[in-house]
TORVOVEX-699076 format. One record per residue (C-alpha): residue number from 1; x, y, z. Coordinates in Angstrom, 2 decimals, decimal comma. Layout:
BEGIN
[NUM [X Y Z]] ...
END
This chain:
BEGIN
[1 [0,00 0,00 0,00]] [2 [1,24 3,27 -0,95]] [3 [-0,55 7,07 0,22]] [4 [-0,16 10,17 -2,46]] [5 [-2,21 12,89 -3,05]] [6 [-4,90 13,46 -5,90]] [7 [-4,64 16,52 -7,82]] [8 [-8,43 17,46 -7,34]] [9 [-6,87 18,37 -4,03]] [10 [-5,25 21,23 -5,72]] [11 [-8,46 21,99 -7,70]] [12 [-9,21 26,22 -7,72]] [13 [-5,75 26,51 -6,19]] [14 [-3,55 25,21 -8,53]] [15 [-3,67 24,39 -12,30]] [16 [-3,49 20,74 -13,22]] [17 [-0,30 21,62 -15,16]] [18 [1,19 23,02 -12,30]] [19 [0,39 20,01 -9,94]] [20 [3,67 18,03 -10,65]] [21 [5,62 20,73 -9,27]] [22 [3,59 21,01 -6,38]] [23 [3,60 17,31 -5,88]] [24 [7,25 17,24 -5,97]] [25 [7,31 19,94 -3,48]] [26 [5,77 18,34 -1,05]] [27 [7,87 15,31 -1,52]] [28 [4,82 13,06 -2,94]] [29 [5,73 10,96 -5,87]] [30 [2,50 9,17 -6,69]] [31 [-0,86 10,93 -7,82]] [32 [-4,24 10,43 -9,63]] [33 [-4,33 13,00 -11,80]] [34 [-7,92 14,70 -12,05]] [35 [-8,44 16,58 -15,31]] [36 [-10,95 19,42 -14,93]] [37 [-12,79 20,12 -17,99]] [38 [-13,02 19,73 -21,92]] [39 [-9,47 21,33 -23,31]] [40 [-7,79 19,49 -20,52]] [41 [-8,83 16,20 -22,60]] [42 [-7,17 16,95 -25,34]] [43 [-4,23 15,73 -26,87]] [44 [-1,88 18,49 -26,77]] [45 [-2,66 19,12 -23,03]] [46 [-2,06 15,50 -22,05]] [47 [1,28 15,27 -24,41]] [48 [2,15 18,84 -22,84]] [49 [1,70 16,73 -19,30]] [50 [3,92 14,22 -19,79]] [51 [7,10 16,19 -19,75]] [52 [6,12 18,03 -16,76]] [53 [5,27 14,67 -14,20]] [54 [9,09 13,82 -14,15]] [55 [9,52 10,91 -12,07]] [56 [6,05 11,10 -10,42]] [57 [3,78 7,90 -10,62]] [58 [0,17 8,34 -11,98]] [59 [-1,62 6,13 -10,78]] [60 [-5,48 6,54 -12,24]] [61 [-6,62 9,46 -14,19]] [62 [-10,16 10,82 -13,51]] [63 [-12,52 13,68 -15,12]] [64 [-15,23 16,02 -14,44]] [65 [-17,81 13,06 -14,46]] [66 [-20,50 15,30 -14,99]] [67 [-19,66 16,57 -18,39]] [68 [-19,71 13,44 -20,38]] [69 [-20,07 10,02 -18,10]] [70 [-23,70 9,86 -17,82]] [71 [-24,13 10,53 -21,17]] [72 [-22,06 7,15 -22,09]] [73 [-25,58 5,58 -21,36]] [74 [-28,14 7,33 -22,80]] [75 [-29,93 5,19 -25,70]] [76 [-29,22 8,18 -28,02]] [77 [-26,73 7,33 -30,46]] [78 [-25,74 10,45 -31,01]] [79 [-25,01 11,64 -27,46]] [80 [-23,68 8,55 -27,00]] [81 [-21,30 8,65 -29,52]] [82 [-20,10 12,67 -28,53]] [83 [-19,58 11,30 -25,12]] [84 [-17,88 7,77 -26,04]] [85 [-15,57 10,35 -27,48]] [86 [-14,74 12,35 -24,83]] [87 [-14,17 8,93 -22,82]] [88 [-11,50 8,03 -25,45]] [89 [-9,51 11,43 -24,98]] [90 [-9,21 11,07 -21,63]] [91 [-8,31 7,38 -21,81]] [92 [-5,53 8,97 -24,14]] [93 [-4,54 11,01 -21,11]] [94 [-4,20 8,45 -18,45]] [95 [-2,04 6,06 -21,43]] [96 [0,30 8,72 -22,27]] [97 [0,68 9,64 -18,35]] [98 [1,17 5,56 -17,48]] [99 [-1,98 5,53 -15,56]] [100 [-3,61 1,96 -14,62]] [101 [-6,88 3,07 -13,94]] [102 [-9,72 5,04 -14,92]] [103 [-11,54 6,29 -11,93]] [104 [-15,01 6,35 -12,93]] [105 [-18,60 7,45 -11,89]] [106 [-21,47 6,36 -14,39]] [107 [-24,96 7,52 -14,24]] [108 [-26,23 10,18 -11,64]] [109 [-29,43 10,21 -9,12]] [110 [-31,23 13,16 -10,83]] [111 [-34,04 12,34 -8,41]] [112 [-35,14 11,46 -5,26]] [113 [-36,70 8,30 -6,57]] [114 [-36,36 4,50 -6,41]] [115 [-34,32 3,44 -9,23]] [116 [-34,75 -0,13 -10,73]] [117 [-31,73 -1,11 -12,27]] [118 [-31,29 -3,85 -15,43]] [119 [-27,82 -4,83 -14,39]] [120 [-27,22 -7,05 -17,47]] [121 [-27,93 -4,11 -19,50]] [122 [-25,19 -1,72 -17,43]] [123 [-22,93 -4,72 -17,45]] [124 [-22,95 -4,81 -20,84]] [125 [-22,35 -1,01 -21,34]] [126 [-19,92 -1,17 -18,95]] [127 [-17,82 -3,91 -20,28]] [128 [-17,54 -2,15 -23,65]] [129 [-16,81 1,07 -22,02]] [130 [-14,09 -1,25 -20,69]] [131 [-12,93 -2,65 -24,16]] [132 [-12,10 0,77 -24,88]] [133 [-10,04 1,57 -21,63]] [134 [-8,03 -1,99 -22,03]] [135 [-7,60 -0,51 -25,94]] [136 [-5,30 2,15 -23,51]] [137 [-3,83 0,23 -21,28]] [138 [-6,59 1,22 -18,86]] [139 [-9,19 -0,65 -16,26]] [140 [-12,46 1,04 -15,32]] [141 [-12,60 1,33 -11,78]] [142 [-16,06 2,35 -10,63]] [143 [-15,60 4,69 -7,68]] [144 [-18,79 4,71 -5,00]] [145 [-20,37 8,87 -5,05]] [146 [-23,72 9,43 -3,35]] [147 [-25,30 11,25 -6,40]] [148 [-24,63 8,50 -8,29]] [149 [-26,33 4,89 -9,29]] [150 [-23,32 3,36 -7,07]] [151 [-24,13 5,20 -4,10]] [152 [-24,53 2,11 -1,85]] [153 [-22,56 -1,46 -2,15]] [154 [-25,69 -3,44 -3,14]] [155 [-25,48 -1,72 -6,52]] [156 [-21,76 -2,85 -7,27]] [157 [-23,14 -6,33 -5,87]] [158 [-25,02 -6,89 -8,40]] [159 [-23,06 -4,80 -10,93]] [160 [-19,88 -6,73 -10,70]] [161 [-21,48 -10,08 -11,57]] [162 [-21,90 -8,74 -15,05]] [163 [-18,19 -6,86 -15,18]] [164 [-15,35 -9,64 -14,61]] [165 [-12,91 -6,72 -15,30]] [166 [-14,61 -4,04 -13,57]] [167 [-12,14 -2,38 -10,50]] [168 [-13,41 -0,99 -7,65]] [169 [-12,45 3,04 -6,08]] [170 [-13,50 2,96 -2,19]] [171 [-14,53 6,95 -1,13]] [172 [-14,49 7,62 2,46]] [173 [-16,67 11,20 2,52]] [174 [-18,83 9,91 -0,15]] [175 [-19,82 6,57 1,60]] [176 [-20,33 9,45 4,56]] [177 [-22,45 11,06 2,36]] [178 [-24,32 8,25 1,47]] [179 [-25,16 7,35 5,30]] [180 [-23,37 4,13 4,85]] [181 [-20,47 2,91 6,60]] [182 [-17,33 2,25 4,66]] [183 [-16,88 -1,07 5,84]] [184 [-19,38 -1,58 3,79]] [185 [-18,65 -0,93 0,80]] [186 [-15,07 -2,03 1,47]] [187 [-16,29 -5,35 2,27]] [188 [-18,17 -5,52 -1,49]] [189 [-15,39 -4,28 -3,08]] [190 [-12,27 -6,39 -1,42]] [191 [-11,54 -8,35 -5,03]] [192 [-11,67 -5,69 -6,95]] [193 [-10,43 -2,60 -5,32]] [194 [-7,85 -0,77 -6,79]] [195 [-8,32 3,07 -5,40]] [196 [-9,04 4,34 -2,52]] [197 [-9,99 8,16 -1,59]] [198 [-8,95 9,31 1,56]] [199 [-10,66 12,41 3,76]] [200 [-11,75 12,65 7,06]] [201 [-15,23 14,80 8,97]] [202 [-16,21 15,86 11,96]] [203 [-19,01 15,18 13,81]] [204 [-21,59 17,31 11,96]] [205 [-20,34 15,03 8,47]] [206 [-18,34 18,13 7,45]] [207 [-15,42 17,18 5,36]] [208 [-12,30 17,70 6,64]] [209 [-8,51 16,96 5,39]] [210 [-6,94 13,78 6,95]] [211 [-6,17 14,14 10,74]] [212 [-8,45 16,83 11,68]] [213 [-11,74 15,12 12,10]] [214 [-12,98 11,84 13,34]] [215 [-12,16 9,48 11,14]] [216 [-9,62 6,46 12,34]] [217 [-7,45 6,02 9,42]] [218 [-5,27 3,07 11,21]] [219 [-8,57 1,06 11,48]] [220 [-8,79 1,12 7,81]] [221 [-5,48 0,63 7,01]] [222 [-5,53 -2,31 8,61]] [223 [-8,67 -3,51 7,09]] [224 [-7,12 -2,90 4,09]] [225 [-3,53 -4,99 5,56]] [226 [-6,09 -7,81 5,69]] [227 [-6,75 -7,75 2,25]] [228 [-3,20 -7,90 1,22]] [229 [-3,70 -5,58 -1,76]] [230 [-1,27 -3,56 -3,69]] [231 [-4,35 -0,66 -2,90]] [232 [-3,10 2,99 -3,76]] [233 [-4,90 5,72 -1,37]] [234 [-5,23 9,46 -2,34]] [235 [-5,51 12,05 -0,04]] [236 [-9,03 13,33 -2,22]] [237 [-10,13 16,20 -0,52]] [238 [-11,87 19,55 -1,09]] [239 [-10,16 23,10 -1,55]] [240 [-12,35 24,67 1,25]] [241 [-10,92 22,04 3,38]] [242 [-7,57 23,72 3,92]] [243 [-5,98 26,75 3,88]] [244 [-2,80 26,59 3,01]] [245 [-1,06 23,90 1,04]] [246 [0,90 23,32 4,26]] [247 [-1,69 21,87 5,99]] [248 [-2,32 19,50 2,68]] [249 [1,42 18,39 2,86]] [250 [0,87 17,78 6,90]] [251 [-1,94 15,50 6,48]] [252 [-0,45 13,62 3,63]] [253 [2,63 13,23 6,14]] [254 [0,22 12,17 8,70]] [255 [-0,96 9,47 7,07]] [256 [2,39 8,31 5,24]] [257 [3,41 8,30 9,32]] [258 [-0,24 6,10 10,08]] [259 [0,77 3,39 7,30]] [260 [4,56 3,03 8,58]] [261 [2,75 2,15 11,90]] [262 [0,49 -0,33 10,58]] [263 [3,17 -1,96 8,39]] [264 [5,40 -2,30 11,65]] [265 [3,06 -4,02 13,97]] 
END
């Protein structure tokens, strides 16, 4: 197990071609790099990446969800097509930058409704979504959000029947925000997990960066010691959660200090 820090850490403080250099700053040399809108995905931007990650690992490559990911699934084949696309360019991204892994997050909740899902249909969406990624030298891994169809672990139940390839990206604030406890969904993803996305809150479920809230980090990493997985964790949290970038560099040490702990016992 390894701990870096995501780049949507940096997000509205620093630009994502800037984000190596803070990285290496802080002494962090692994990342998931989060590209934030629709020039980002394109070619030149990722090429003009490459030569400015240096030795840094990248890990998984993830995108503004929102702009194109739910529209992977919608039966017009137009839409579908614009956003299959889109998907493609930032596969390009995470090949040229030596990611694994695709962090990924599918269909959103637009209401507050019960959904009925056909999960042979999604599987079958899913796995050529993941033809494409292989194509790259990618795996989808599906991360859990709580405006999203996977926003509890019954859904990736199911799901991952269909998906033999399908990875799994465990969120800590977003099983929070769910209401469900991340044991959980750890539990439903243990075969599959690849990510995970670390953050902490307080008592009132207010986000917080690692350390300052409630959350007991060595518990999980040794849940996660249990599983004896190769599991990279991101510090993934919020700009509002910080002030300075100090702070961010403190919690990522506090946590690279949790795992030596755990490994040690």
């Amino acid at each position: 197990m390894r701990v870096g820090i995501s780049t949507a850490s940096l997000f509205n403080r620093v630009p994502t071609e800037s984000a190596f250099d803070v990285l290496r700053q802080m002494r962090v040399d692994t990342t998931e790099v989060f590209l934030n809108t629709f020039s980002e995905y394109e070619k030149p931007f990722a090429d003009a990446l490459v030569a400015r990650k240096g030795t840094i690992n990248v890990h998984s490559v993830h995108a503004l969800s929102t702009q194109f990911e739910p529209q992977l699934f919608t039966t017009n084949a137009r839409v579908r097509a614009d956003a299959e696309n889109i998907f493609k360019k930032v596969c390009y991204a995470g090949a040229v930058l030596g990611a694994k892994y695709f962090t990924f997050h599918g269909p959103v909740r637009l209401k507050d409704k019960e959904y009925v899902f056909d999960y042979a249909k999604l599987g079958d969406r899913i796995n050529q979504l993941s033809e494409i990624a292989q194509a790259y030298g990618l795996r989808i891994s599906y991360e859990n959000v709580h405006w999203t169809y996977f926003n509890n672990p019954d859904y990736f139940r199911h799901l991952k029947l269909h998906c033999p390839n399908l990875g799994a990206t465990l969120d800590i604030k977003q099983a929070m925000q769910s209401g469900i406890n991340v044991y959980k969904f750890l539990d439903i993803m243990a075969d599959r997990l690849t990510t995970v996305h670390l953050c902490d809150y307080n008592a009132k479920g207010e986000t917080r960066i690692p350390g300052q809230g409630k959350f007991n980090f060595e518990k999980l990493f040794r849940e996660l010691d249990t599983l004896n997985t190769n599991v990279q964790m991101f510090v993934e949290v919020y700009a509002q959660d910080y002030r300075e970038l100090n702070e961010l560099k403190d919690s990522y040490d506090f946590l690279a200090k949790t795992l030596i702990h755990v490994n040690n016992r």
